[in-house]
Every structure is written in structure tokens, then in C-alpha cells.
C-alpha positions as CSV (number, residue, x, y, z in Angstrom):
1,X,102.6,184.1,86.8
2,X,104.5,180.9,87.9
3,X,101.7,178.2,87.2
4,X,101.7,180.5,83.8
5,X,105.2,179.9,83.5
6,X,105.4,176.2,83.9
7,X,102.3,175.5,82.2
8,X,104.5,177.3,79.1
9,X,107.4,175.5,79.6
10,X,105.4,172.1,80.4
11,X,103.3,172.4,77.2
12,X,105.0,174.6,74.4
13,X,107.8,172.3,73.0
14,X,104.7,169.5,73.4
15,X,102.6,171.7,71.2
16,X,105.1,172.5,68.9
17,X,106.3,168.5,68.3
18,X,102.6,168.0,67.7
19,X,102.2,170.9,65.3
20,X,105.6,170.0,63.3
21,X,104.4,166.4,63.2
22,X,100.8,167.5,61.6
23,X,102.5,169.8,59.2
24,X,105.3,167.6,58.3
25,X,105.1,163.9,59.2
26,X,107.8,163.4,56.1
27,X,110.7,164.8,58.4
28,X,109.7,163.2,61.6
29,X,109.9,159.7,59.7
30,X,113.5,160.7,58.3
31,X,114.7,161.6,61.9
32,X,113.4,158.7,63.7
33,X,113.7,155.2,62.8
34,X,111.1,153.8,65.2
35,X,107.6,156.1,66.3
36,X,108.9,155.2,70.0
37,X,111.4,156.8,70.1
38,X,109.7,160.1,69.1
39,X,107.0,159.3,71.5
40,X,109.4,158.6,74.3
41,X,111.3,162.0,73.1
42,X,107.6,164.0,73.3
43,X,107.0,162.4,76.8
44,X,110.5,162.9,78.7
45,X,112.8,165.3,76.5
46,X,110.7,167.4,74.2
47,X,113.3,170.3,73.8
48,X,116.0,167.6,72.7
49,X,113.3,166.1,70.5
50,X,112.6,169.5,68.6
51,X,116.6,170.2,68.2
52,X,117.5,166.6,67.0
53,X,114.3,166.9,64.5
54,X,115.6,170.0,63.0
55,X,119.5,168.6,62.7
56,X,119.0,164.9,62.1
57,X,117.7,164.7,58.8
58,X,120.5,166.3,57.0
59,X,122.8,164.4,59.7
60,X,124.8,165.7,62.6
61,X,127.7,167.4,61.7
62,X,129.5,170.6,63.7
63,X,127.2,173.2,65.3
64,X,124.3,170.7,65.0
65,X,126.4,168.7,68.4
66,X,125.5,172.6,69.8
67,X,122.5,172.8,68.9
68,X,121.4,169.4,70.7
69,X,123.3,170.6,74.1
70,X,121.3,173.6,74.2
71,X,118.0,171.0,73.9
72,X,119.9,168.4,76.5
73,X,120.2,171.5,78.9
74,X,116.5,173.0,78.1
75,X,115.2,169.7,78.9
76,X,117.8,169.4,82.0
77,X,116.7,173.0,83.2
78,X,113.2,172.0,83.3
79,X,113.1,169.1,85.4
80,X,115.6,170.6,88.1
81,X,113.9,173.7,88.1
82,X,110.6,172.3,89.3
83,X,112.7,169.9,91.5
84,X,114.5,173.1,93.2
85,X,110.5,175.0,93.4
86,X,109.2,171.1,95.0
87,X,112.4,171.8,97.6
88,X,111.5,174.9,98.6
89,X,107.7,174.2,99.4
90,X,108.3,171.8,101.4
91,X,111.3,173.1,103.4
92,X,109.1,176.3,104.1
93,X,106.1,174.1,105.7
């Protein structure tokens, strides 16, 4: 259940940038102004490349700020949770 768990976390905002960039390759030009920074976005911060994709092209205003923090901390949660998992391993051996 945990390698299912982080396989799903690990590769479900990846498949969903990929399948909102086939399906609409319009808004993903409109929210970035250079492909690298989407690529660097799918590779390091996917969740806070989803949010800013679905607030960016009508521009940041109010609850969209929200919105990114809850991507900022998805992406956040993800990386110290498999840093806290790494921890544990190895403190137990």
C-alpha cells in the first residue's frame, strides 16, 4: 500500500500536466512564457504547476494566492514526507 501510495503521489499530478498539455497546449502557452519553466515545474513542483496553470491565465488575483499555497504545500508535503520515511529506515537499521 505505501509503494502504491507514493507511486500515486510521484506520478499523478505528472500524468495530469501531461494530459492537460495534450488536451489543451493553448492554455499552457498562455501561462508560461518559456517551455522551461513548465518543464522545470513538471520535474520539481508538479502540484504548483497544475494550480498556477489553472489561475494564471486569467491572472492572479484573491483566492487564486490560495490556491497556489495549497500547490506550494502539496509539492512541500511530498518531498518531506519521503524525506521523514528515508529517516526512519535508516534510523531502524
Amino acid at each position: 500500500m505505501c509503494c502504491f501510495f507514493s507511486a500515486l503521489v510521484l506520478l499523478g499530478p505528472r500524468m495530469a500536466i501531461l494530459v492537460w498539455w495534450l488536451m489543451s497546449p493553448a492554455r499552457w502557452e498562455a501561462a508560461f512564457s518559456s517551455f522551461w519553466w513548465s518543464l522545470l515545474g513538471f520535474l520539481f513542483a508538479p502540484w504548483t504547476t497544475l494550480m498556477w496553470v489553472s489561475v494564471a491565465p486569467g491572472g492572479v488575483v484573491g483566492f487564486d494566492w490560495v490556491i497556489l499555497g495549497l500547490g506550494v504545500l502539496a509539492d512541500v508535503a511530498s518531498y518531506s514526507s519521503s524525506a521523514y520515511g528515508n529517516r526512519e529506515r535508516y534510523m531502524a537499521a
